[in-house]
N, C-alpha and C positions, 0 to 999 in steps of 0.2 A: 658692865656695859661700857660702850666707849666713844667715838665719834668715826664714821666714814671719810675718808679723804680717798681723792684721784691726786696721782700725781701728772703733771702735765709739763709739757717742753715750756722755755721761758721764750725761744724765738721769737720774733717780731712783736710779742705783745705790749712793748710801749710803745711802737709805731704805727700799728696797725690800727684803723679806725671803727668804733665800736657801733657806728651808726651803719655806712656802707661798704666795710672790710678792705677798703684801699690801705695799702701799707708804702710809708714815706717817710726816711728820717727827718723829712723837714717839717712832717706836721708836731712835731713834737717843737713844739715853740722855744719851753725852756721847763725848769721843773717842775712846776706845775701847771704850766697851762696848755693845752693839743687843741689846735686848728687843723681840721684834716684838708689836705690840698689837692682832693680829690670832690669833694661834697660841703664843703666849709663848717660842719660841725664842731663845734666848738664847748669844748668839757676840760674837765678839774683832767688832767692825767692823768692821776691815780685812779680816779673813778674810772676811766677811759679802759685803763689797764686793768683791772677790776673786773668790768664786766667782760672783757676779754679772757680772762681768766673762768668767769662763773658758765660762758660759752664754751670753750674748749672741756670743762668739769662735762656739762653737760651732754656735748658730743661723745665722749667717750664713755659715758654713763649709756645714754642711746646705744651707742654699739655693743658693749656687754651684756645687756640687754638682746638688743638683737641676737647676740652668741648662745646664748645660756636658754633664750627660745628656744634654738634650732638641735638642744642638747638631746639626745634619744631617753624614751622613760622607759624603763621594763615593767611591761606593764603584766610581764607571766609572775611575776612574784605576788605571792598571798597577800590579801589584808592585815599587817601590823606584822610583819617580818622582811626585812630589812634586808 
């Protein structure tokens, strides 16, 4: 057994605001604290950049999904042969 992992771009995710997705180098205050200067949300960074991270996992998890839907079955093959 193991664990799943998406990999993901790191682009704008410590700038980019986790509340209304405005991206600003300047809402990144300093290292640890993001004011976004779009919406004025106000979070730890990391947390910021974190949930940004666990959005983009999920967007792309969505989309593979959506891929692996649209996969064709053969559905002429017998019951229990492969």
């Amino acid at each position: 057994m193991g664990i799943f992992t998406i990999k993901t771009h790191p682009t704008y995710i410590s700038i980019t605001c986790s509340s209304c997705g405005h991206i600003d180098k300047y809402s990144r205050v300093n290292q640890s604290e993001f004011i976004c200067t779009g919406c004025g949300n106000m979070v730890n960074a990391d947390l910021n950049a974190a949930i940004n991270i666990a959005r983009k996992g999920q967007e792309k998890l969505a989309w593979i999904n959506r891929l692996t839907d649209k996969v064709p079955v053969n559905t002429n093959q017998k019951e229990g042969k492969v």
